[in-house]
ZADREN-146642 format. One record per residue (C-alpha): residue in three letters; x, y, z. Coordinates in steps of 0.1 Angstrom, whole numbers, padded with zeros to 4 digits, always signed. Layout:
% ZADREN-146642
ALAXYZ...
END
This chain:
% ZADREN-146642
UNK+0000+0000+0000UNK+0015+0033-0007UNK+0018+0061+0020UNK+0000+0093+0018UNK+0034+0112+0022UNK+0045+0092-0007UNK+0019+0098-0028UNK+0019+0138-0020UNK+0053+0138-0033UNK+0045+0126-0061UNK+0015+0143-0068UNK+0033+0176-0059UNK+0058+0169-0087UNK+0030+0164-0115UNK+0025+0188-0138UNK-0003+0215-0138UNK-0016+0236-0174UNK-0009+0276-0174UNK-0033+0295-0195UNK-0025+0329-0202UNK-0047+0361-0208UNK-0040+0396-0222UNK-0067+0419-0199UNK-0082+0444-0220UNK-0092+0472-0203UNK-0120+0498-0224UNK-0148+0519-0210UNK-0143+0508-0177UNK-0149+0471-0190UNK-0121+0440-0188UNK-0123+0415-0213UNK-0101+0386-0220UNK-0079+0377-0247UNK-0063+0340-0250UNK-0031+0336-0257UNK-0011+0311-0272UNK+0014+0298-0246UNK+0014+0258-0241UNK+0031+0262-0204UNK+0031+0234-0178UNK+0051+0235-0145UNK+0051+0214-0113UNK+0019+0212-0089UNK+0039+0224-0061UNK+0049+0256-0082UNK+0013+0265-0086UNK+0006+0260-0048UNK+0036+0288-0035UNK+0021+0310-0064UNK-0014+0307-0048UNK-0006+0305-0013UNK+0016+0340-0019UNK+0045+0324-0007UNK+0070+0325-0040UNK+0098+0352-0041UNK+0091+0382-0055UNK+0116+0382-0085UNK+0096+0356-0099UNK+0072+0376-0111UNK+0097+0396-0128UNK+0114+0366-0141UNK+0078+0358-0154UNK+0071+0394-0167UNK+0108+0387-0187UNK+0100+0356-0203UNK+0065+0364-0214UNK+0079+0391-0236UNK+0103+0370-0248UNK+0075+0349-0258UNK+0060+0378-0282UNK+0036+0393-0254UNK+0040+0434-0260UNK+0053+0455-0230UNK+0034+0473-0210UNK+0005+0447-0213UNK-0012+0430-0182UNK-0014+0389-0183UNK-0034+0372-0161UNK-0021+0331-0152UNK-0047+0307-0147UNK-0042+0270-0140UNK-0061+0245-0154UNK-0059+0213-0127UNK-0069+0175-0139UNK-0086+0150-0117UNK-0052+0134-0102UNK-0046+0165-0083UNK-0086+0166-0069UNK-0072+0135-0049UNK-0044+0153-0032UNK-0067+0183-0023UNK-0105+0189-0031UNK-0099+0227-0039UNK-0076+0219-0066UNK-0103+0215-0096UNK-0112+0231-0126UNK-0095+0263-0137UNK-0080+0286-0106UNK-0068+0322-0114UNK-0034+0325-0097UNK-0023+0361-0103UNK-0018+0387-0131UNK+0014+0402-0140UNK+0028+0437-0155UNK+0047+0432-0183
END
């Protein structure tokens, strides 16, 4: 039988979908533009980001490789992540599609 640390760790390791957004901002409304960045990065990743517990300079690390990525300067990006049912096991809240934050670029 496996343990539940065990399984934590490995759950923590999987990998979660980043969607990306441009926000829009005009006559006081927000709208939403997809972008196209396939992203995927480790659960535990996407738990600091939401818990506020990452450094700061990894927003601007963020912020540095989205331009790179073709988004224009001076733009605001929101990061959503878009969980599967494996990581509902490990915690209930994690399902569905979570807003984690939005960043300057």
């Amino acid at each position: 039988m496996i343990s539940r640390r065990n399984l934590d760790r490995s759950l923590a390791s999987e990998r979660v979908d980043l969607i990306f957004y441009k926000i829009i901002e005009k006559s006081g409304k927000r709208m939403l533009k997809p972008l196209k960045l396939d992203t995927k990065v480790p659960l535990k990743l996407v738990r600091a980001i939401a818990d506020d517990t990452i450094i700061p300079s990894f927003y601007e690390t963020l912020s540095r490789d989205l331009r790179a990525r073709g988004v224009k300067p001076g733009s605001k990006v929101q990061v959503r992540a878009k969980f599967s049912s494996s990581h509902e096991m490990l915690d209930p809240a994690l399902k569905g599609v979570k807003i984690l934050c939005e960043v300057d670029v």
